[in-house]
C-alpha positions as a Python dict, from the first residue, in 0.01 Angstrom:
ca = {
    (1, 'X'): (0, 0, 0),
    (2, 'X'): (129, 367, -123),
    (3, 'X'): (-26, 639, 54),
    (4, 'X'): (10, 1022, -113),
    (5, 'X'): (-166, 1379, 11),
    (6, 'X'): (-84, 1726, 45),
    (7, 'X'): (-13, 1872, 418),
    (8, 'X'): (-59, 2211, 456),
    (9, 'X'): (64, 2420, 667),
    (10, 'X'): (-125, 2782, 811),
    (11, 'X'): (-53, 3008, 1054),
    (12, 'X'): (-6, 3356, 1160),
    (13, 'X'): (359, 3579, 1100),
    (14, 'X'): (663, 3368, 1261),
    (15, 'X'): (534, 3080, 1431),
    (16, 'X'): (762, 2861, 1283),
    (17, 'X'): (574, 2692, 978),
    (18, 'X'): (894, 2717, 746),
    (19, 'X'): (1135, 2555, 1069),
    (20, 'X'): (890, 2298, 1037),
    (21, 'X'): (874, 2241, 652),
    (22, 'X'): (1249, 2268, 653),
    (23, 'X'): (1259, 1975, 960),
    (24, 'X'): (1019, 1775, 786),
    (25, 'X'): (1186, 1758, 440),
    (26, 'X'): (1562, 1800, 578),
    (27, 'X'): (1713, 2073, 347),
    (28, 'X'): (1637, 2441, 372),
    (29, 'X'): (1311, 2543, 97),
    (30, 'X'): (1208, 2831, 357),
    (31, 'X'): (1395, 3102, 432),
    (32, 'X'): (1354, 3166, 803),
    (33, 'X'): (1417, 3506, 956),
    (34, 'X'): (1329, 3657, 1306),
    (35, 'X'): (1063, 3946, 1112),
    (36, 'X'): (735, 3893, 980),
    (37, 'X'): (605, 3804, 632),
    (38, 'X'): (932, 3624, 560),
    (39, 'X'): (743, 3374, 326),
    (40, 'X'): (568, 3551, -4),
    (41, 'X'): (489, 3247, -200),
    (42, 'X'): (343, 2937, -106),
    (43, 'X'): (645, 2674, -145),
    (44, 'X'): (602, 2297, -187),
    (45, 'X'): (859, 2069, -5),
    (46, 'X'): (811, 1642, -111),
    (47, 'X'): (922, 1450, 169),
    (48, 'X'): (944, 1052, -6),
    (49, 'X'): (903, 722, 163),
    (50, 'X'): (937, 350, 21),
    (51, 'X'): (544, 361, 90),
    (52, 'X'): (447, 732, 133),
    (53, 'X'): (467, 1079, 3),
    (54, 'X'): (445, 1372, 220),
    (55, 'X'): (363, 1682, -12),
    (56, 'X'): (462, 1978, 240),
    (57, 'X'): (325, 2362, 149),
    (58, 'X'): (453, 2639, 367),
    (59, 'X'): (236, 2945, 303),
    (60, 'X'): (273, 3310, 403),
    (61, 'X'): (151, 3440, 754),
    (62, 'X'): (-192, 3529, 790),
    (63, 'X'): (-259, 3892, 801),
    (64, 'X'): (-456, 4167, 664),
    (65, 'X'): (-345, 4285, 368),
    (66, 'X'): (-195, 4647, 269),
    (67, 'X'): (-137, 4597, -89),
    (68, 'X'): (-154, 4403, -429),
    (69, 'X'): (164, 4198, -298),
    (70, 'X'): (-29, 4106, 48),
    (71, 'X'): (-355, 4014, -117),
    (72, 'X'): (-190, 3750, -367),
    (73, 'X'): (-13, 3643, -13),
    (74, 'X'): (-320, 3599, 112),
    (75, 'X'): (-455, 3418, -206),
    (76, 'X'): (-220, 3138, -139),
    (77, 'X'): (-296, 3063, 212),
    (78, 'X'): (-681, 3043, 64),
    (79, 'X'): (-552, 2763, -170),
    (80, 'X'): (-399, 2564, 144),
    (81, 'X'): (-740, 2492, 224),
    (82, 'X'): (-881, 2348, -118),
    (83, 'X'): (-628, 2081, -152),
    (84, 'X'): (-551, 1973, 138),
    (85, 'X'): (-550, 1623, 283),
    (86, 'X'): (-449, 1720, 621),
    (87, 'X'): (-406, 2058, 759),
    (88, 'X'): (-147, 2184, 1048),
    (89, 'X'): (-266, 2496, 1207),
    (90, 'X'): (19, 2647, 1401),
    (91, 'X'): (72, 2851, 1692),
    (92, 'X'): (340, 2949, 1947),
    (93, 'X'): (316, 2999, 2300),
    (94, 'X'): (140, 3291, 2437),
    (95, 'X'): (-64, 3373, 2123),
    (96, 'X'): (-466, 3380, 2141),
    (97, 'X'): (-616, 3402, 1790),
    (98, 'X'): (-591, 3414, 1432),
    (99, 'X'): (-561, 3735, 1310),
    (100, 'X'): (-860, 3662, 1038),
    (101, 'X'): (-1182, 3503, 1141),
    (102, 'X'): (-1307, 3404, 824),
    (103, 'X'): (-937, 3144, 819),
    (104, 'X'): (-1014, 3049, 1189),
    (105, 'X'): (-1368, 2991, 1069),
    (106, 'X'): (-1250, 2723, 775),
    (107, 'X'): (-1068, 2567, 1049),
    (108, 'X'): (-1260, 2477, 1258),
    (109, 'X'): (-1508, 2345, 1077),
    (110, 'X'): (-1289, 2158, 845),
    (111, 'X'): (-1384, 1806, 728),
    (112, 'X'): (-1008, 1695, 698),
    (113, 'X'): (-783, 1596, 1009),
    (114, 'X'): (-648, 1915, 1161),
    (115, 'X'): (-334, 1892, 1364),
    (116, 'X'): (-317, 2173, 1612),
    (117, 'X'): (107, 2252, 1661),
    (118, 'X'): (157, 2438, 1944),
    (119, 'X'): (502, 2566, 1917),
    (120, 'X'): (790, 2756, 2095),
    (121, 'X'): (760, 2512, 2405),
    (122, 'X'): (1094, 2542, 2509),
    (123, 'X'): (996, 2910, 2579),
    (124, 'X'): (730, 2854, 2836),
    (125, 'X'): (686, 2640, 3184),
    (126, 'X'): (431, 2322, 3244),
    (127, 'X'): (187, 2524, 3423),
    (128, 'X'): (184, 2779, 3087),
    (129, 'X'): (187, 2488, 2882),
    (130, 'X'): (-115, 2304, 3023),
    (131, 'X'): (-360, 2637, 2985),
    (132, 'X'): (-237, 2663, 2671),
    (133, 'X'): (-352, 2315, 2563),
    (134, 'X'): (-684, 2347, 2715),
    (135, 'X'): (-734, 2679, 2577),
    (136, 'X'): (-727, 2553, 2209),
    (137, 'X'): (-880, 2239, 2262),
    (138, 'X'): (-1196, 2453, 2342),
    (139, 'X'): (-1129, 2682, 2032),
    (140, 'X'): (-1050, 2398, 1828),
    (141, 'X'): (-1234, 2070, 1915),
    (142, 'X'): (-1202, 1955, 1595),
    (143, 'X'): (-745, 1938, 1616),
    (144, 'X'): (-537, 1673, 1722),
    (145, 'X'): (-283, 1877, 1954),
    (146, 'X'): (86, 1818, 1997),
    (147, 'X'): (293, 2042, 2202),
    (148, 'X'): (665, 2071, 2010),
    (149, 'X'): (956, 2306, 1927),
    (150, 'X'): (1012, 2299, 1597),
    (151, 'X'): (1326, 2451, 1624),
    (152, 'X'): (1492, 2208, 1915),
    (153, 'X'): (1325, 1904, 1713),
    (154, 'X'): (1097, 1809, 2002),
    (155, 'X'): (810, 1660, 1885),
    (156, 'X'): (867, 1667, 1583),
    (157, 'X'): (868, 1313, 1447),
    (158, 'X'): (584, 1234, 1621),
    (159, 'X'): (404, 1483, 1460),
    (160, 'X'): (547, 1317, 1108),
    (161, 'X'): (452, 994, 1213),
    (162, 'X'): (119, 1104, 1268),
    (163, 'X'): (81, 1298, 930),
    (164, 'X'): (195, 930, 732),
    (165, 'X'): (-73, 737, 930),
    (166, 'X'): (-344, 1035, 780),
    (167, 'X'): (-214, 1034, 459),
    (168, 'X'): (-514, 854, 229),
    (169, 'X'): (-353, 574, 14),
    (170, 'X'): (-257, 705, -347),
    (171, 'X'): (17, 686, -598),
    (172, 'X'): (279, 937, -563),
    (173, 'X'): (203, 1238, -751),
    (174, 'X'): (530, 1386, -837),
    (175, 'X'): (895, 1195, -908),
    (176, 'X'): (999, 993, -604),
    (177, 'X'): (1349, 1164, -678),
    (178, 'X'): (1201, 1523, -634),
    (179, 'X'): (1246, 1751, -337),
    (180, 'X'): (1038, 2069, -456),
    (181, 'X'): (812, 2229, -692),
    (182, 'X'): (978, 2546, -735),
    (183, 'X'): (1272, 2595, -1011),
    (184, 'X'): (1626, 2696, -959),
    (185, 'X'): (1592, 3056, -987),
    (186, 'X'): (1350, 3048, -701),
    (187, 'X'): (1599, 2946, -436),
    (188, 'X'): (1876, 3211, -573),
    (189, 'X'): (1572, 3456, -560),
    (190, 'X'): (1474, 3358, -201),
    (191, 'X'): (1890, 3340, -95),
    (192, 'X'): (1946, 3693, -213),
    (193, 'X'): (1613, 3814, -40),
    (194, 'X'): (1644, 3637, 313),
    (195, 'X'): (2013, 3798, 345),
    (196, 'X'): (1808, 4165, 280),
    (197, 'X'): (1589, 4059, 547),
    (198, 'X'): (1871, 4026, 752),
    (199, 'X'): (2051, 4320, 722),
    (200, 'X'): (1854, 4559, 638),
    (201, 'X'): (1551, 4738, 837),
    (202, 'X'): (1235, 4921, 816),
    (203, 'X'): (1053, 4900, 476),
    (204, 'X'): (1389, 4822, 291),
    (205, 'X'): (1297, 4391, 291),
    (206, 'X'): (922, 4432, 193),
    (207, 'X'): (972, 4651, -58),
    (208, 'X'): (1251, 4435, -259),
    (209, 'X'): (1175, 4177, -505),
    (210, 'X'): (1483, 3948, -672),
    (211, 'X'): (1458, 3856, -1028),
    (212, 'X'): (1725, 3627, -1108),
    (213, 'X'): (1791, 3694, -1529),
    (214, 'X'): (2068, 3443, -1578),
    (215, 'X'): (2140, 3132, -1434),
    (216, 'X'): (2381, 2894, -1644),
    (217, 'X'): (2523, 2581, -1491),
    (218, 'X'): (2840, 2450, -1632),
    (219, 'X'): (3028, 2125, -1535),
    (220, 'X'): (3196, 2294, -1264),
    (221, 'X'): (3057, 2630, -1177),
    (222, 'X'): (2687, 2782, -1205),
    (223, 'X'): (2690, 3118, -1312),
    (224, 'X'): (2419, 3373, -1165),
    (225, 'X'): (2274, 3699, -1276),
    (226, 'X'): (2022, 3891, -1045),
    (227, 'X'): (1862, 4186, -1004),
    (228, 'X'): (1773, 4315, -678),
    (229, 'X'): (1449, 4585, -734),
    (230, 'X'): (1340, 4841, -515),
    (231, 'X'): (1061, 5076, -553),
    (232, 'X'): (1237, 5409, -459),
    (233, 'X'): (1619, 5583, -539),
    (234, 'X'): (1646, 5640, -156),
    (235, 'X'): (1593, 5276, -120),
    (236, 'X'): (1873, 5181, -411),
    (237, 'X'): (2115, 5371, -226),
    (238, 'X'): (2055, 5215, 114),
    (239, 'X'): (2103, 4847, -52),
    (240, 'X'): (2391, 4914, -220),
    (241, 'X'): (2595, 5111, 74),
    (242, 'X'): (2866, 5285, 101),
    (243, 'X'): (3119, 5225, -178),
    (244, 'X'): (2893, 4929, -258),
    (245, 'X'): (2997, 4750, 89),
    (246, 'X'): (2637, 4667, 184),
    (247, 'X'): (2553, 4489, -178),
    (248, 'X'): (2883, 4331, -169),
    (249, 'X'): (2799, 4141, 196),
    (250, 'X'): (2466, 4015, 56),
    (251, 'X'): (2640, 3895, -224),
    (252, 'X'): (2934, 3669, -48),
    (253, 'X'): (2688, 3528, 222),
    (254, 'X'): (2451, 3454, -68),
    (255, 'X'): (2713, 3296, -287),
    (256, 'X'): (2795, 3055, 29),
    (257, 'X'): (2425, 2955, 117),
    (258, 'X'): (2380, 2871, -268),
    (259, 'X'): (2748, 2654, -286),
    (260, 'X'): (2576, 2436, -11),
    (261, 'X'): (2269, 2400, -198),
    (262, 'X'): (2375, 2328, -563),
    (263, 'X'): (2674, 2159, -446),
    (264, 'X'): (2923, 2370, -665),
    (265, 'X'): (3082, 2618, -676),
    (266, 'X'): (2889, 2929, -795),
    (267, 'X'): (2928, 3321, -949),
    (268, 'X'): (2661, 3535, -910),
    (269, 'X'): (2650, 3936, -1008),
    (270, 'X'): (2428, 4153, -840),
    (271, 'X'): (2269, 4443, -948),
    (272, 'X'): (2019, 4723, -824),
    (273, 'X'): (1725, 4839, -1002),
    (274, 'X'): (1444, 5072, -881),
    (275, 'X'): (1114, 4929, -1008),
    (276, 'X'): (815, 5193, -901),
    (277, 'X'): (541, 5048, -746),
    (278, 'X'): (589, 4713, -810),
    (279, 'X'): (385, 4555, -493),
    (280, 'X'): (88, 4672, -670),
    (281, 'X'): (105, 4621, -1030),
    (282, 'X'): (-103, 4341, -1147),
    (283, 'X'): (114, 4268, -1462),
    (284, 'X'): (455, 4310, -1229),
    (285, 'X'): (336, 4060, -934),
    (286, 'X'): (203, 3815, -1205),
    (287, 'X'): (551, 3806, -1399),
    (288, 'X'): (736, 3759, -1060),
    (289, 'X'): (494, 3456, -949),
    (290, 'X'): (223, 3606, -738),
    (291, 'X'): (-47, 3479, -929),
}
C-alpha cells in the first residue's frame, strides 16, 4: 500500500511553519528570519518514503493585507485549504487568535484531520503549557494537539509519524526523486532576499523583489545573474551602501548559502534596479509569481 496527500501548513507571522517544513523535508526550501512576512509564496517541499509521500506547502503568515503583494499572499494561504489532505494549524506559546476570522472559521469546521502545533515550548513552563492546551482544545475541538519546538526538534517526528498514518492511500504524484516544486531561480531569488531581510531594516525587505535573469550551470561552476528591485532611489542607495559594501555582503553570504545547496561552486552578479510600485502592479506581481 502507497499512501500520497498534500499537508498544509497555516498560521499567523513567525510561528515557525517554514522551521517545520524545513525539519520535515531535511534541506532548507524556507527562508527563516526573526521578522514577519518572511514567506511571499506558497512553497512545496516532497518529503518521499518506500510507501508514502508527504507533499509539504509552507504558506505566508496570515494577516490583513496592505497591498496588491499582500492580497496574492493571502490568495495562497486560501488555496492551502482546497487541496488539502491534512491541515497543520500552528501557533506558538502565548498567542490567542488568528488574526482573520473568516481562516479560523475554515478551520474549525474543516472536514479533513487538523493537527493543532503548538510551538515555541521550550519558551514557556508546564503550568503555561497546560492552559495553553486546554485553551485551544476549546477553540478547536475539531485538532489533534501536539505540544513541540520545531526549532529544538521536540516533537517533531511524532508529529510526522502522525501525518503518514493520515495520509489517504494514493500513488505518488510527483517523481519519487524530487524535493520541490519550485525551479532553480526560485531558491537564488529567495537566498538573495532572506540575506536583505537580515541586514537591512524598516521597509527596505518588503519593498525588494529578486529577479534572477541568468542562471547557467556549467560542469563545474553555475553562473548567476540577479537583479535586486526596489521601488524608490532612496531605497537603491541604502542596498547598495557605502562604496557598494552593503551589496557586496549580501552577495558573499549569498554565494555561500547557494554553494551548499547546488553543491558547486557558484558566481553570481548583483545588481540594483528601482522598479516603481511594483507591490501593486497586477502585470509586475504576475511576472514575478504572485499569481
Amino acid at each position: 500500500m502507497h499512501k500520497a496527500g498534500f499537508v498544509n501548513i497555516i498560521g499567523n507571522p513567525n510561528v515557525g511553519k517554514s522551521t517545520l517544513m524545513n525539519a520535515f523535508v531535511g534541506e532548507k526550501l524556507s527562508i527563516i528570519t526573526s521578522k514577519a512576512q518572511t514567506t511571499r509564496h506558497r512553497i512545496l517541499g516532497i518529503v518521499n518514503g518506500e510507501d508514502f509521500q508527504m507533499i509539504l506547502s509552507d504558506t505566508p503568515g496570515i494577516i490583513k493585507p496592505a497591498y496588491q503583494l499582500q492580497e496574492s499572499m493571502m490568495d495562497f494561504v486560501k488555496s492551502a485549504f482546497d487541496d488539502a489532505d491534512v491541515l497543520i494549524y500552528m501557533v506558538e506559546i502565548g498567542e490567542k487568535e488568528l488574526k482573520d476570522e473568516a481562516f479560523f472559521n475554515k478551520i474549525t469546521s474543516s472536514k479533513i484531520p487538523v493537527l493543532l502545533l503548538l510551538n515555541k515550548i521550550d519558551k514557556s513552563d508546564q503550568e503555561q503549557l497546560e492552559e495553553q492546551v486546554q485553551s485551544w482544545a476549546i477553540k478547536v475541538p475539531n485538532a489533534e494537539i501536539f505540544a513541540i519546538s520545531a526549532l529544538e526538534g521536540f516533537q517533531v517526528k511524532e508529529v510526522f509519524n502522525r501525518i503518514i498514518e493520515l495520509l489517504p492511500e494514493s500513488p505518488p504524484f510527483y517523481p519519487k526523486d524530487q524535493l520541490t516544486d519550485k525551479p532553480e531561480r526560485f531558491f537564488v531569488n529567495e537566498t538573495i532576499r532572506e540575506k536583505i531581510l537580515m541586514h537591512y531594516k524598516k521597509e527596505i525587505p518588503y519593498a525588494v523583489e529578486i529577479d534572477t535573469e541568468e542562471f547557467f550551470e556549467e560542469e563545474n561552476i553555475i553562473r548567476m545573474r540577479s537583479v535586486i528591485m526596489v521601488e524608490r532611489d532612496t531605497q537603491k542607495g541604502i542596498i547598495i551602501g557605502h562604496k557598494g559594501s552593503a551589496l557586496k555582503r549580501v552577495g558573499v553570504e549569498a554565494r555561500k548559502d547557494l554553494e551548499k545547496f547546488f553543491g558547486k561552486q557558484v558566481h553570481l552578479e548583483l545588481y540594483v534596479k528601482v522598479n516603481k510600485n511594483w507591490r501593486n502592479d497586477q502585470r509586475q506581481l504576475k511576472r514575478f509569481g504572485y499569481n
